[in-house]
C-alpha positions in Angstrom: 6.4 82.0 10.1 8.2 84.3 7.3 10.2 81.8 4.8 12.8 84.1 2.1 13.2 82.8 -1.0 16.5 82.9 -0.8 19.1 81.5 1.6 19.0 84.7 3.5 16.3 87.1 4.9 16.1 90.3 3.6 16.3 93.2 5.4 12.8 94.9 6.1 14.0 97.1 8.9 12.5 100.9 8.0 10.4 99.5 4.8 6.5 100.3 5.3 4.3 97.0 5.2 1.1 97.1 3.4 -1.4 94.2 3.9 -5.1 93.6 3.5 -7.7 92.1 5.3 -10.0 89.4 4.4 -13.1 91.4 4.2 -15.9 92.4 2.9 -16.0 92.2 -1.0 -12.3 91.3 -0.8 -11.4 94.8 -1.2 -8.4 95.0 0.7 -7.3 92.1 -1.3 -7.8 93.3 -4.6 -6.1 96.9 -3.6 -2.7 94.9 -2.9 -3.1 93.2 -6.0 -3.3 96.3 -7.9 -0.3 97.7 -6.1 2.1 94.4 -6.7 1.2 95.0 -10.4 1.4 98.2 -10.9 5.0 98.6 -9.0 5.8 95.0 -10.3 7.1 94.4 -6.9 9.5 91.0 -6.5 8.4 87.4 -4.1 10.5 87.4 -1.3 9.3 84.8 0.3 5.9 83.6 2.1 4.3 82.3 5.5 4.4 78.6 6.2 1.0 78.7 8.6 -1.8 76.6 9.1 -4.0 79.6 10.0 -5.4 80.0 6.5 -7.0 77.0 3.9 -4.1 75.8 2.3 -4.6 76.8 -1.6 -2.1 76.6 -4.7 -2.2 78.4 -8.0 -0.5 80.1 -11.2 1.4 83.4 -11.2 -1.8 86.3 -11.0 1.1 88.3 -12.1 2.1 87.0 -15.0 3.1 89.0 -17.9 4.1 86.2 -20.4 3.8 82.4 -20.9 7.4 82.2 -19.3 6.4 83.4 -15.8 2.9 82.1 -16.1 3.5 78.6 -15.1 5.1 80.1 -11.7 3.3 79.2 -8.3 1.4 80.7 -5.8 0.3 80.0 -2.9 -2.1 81.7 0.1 0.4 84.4 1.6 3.2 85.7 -0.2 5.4 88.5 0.3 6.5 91.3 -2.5 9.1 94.0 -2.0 10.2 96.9 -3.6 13.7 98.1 -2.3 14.2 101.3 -4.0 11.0 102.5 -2.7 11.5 100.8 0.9 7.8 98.8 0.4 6.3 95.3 1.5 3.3 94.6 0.5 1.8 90.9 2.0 -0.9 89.3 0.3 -3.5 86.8 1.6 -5.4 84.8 -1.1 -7.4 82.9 1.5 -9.7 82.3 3.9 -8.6 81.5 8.1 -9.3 78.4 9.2 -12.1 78.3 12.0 -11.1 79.7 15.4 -6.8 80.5 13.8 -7.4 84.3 12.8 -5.9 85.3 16.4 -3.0 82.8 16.1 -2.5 84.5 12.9 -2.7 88.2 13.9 -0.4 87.1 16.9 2.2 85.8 14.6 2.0 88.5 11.6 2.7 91.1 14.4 5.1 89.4 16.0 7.1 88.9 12.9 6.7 92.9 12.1 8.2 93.7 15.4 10.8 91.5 14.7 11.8 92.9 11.4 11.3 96.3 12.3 8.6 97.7 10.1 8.4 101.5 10.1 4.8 101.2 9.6 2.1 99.1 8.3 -1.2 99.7 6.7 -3.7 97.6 6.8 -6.1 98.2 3.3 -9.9 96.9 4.1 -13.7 97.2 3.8 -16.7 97.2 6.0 -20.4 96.5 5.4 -22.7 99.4 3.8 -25.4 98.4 5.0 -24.3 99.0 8.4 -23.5 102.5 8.3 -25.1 105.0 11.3 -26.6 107.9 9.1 -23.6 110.0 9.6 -21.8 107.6 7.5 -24.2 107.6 5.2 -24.1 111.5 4.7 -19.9 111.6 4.0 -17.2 110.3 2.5 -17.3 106.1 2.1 -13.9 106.1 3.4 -12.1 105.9 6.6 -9.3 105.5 9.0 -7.4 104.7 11.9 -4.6 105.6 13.6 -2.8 103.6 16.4 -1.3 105.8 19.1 2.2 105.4 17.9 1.2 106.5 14.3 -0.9 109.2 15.6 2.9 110.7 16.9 3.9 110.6 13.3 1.6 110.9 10.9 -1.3 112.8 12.5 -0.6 116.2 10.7 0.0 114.5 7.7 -3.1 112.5 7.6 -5.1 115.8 9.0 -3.5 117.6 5.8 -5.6 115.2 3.7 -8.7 116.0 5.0 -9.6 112.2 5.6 -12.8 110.9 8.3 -11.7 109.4 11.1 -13.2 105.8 11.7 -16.3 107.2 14.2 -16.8 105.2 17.6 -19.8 103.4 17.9 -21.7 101.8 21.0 -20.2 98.3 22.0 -23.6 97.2 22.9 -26.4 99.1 20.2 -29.2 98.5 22.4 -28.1 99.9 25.3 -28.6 103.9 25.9 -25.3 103.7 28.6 -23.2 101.6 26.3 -19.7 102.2 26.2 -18.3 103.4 22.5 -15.5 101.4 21.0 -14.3 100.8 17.0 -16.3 98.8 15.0 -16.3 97.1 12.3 -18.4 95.2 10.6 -17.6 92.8 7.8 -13.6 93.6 8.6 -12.5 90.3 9.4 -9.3 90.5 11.0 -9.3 94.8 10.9 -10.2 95.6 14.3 -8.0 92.6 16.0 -5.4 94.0 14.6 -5.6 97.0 15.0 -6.2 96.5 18.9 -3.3 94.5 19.5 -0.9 97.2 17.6 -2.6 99.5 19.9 -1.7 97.3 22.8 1.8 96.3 21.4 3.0 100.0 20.4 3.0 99.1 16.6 3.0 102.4 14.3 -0.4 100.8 12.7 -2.8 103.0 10.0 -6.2 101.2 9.2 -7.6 102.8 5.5 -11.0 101.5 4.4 -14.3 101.7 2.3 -18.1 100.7 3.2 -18.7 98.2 0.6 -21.1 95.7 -0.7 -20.6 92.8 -2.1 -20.5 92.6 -5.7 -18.2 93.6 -8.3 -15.7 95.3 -6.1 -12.9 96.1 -8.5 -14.3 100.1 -8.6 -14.3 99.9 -4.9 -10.4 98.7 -5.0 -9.6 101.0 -7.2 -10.8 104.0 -5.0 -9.4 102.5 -2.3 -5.7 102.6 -3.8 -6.3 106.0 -4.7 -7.5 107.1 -1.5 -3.9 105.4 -0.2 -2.5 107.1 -2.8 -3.2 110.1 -1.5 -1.0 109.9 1.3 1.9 107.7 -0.1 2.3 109.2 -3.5 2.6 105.3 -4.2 2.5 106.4 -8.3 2.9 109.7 -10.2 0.1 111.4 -12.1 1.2 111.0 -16.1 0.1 114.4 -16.5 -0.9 117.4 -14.2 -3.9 116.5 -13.7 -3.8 114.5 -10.7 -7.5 113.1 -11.0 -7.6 109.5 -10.0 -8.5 108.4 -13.7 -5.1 109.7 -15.2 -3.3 107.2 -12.4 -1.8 104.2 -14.6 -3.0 101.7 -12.5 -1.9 98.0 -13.7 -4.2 96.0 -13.6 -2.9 92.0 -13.1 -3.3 89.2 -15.5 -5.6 87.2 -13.1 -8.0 89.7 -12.8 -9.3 88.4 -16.5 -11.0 85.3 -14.5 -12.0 87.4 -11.6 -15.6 85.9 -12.1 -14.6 82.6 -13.8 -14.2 81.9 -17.6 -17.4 82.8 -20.4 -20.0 80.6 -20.6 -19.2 77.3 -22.9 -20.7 78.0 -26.4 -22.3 74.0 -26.2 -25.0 75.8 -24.0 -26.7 77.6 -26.6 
């Protein structure tokens, strides 16, 4: 599924592997934008699937009229040796009944190249919070078993909620409680069949609504941030505004172009 760029793969073995889901608000999405740009990581390369809606477009990277003509398409793949990163990003949506083909394949293909870790960014649904939620932090996580072995004292360092267990079945008093989580998209597959598959997996989100979500990526890098120490305060204050965040060229038709003059 993974093409390189060049003539030969690169070599991902140890590197950590971010990636979003296609969730609610896009947040995940818009997080792993933020971090490509900031850290102006490098294309590697790019799945060849049919699980997603095929789409093409200019460089949402682009930093002058040289590189802007560059193309894009729905799942690329950026790296940054020196720091030993990957970040994957999906601009589109799965094609009916091929997210599970698709979570089958991405994991197979971070077995194969021997990913330290990935971290999945994403978002669930407000709206759908048990009061609890409601009364804490908007963020979350998850831990597969195998990360638990390795980063569970770190992560406990932070402070950070664990992703509560809810009843599989609301309505019913005796239901069995398992992870869920709604508006995720391809979150909680994923993060099963890590589970399953022994894949050192962390899940970082944010209850969301749907709107303008660039705050909500924002926080959501910072709260990744956090743990990875992705970028360096600029001064000693280490209060999310002072983190230089880049944010990408594309981002300027987020919401599409001004309105045409001619209509007034």
């Amino acid at each position: 599924m993974f093409v390189p760029c060049g003539e030969s793969g690169p070599d991902l073995s140890g590197c950590t592997l971010l990636l979003p889901a296609v969730s609610v608000g896009n947040v995940g999405q818009l997080a792993i934008d933020l971090i490509i740009s900031t850290l102006n990581m490098s294309k590697i390369g790019y799945f060849y699937t049919d699980c997603l809606v095929p789409m093409v477009g200019n460089n949402p990277y682009a930093t002058a009229e040289e590189n802007s003509t560059e193309l894009s398409i729905n799942t690329e793949v950026y790296s940054l040796p020196s720091r030993k990163l990957v970040a994957l990003q999906l601009r589109s949506i799965f094609i009916k009944y091929k997210s599970s083909s698709f979570c089958e394949k991405l994991l197979s293909w971070v077995k194969s190249s021997s990913f330290a870790r990935v971290i999945v960014l994403s978002s669930s649904h407000s709206y759908q919070r048990n009061d609890l939620q409601l009364r804490s932090t908007p963020f979350r996580y998850l831990l597969t078993p195998c990360m638990q072995d390795s980063a569970q004292n770190e992560i406990q360092s932070l402070n950070w909620q664990e992703m509560e267990k809810t009843p599989c079945i609301p309505e019913m008093s005796d239901s069995d409680y398992c992870v869920r989580i709604p508006g995720g998209g391809i979150t909680r597959t994923l993060y099963q069949e890590s589970c399953s598959k022994e894949i050192p997996m962390a899940v970082l989100l944010k209850f969301v609504s749907e709107g303008d979500n660039i705050p909500d990526a924002l926080g959501l890098v910072e709260y990744l941030n956090e743990w990875l120490q992705i970028i360096k305060p600029q001064s000693d204050d280490p209060t999310p505004s002072t983190l230089p965040w880049k944010i990408p060229s594309s981002w300027k038709l987020l919401f599409g172009s001004g309105l045409p003059p001619a209509l007034f």
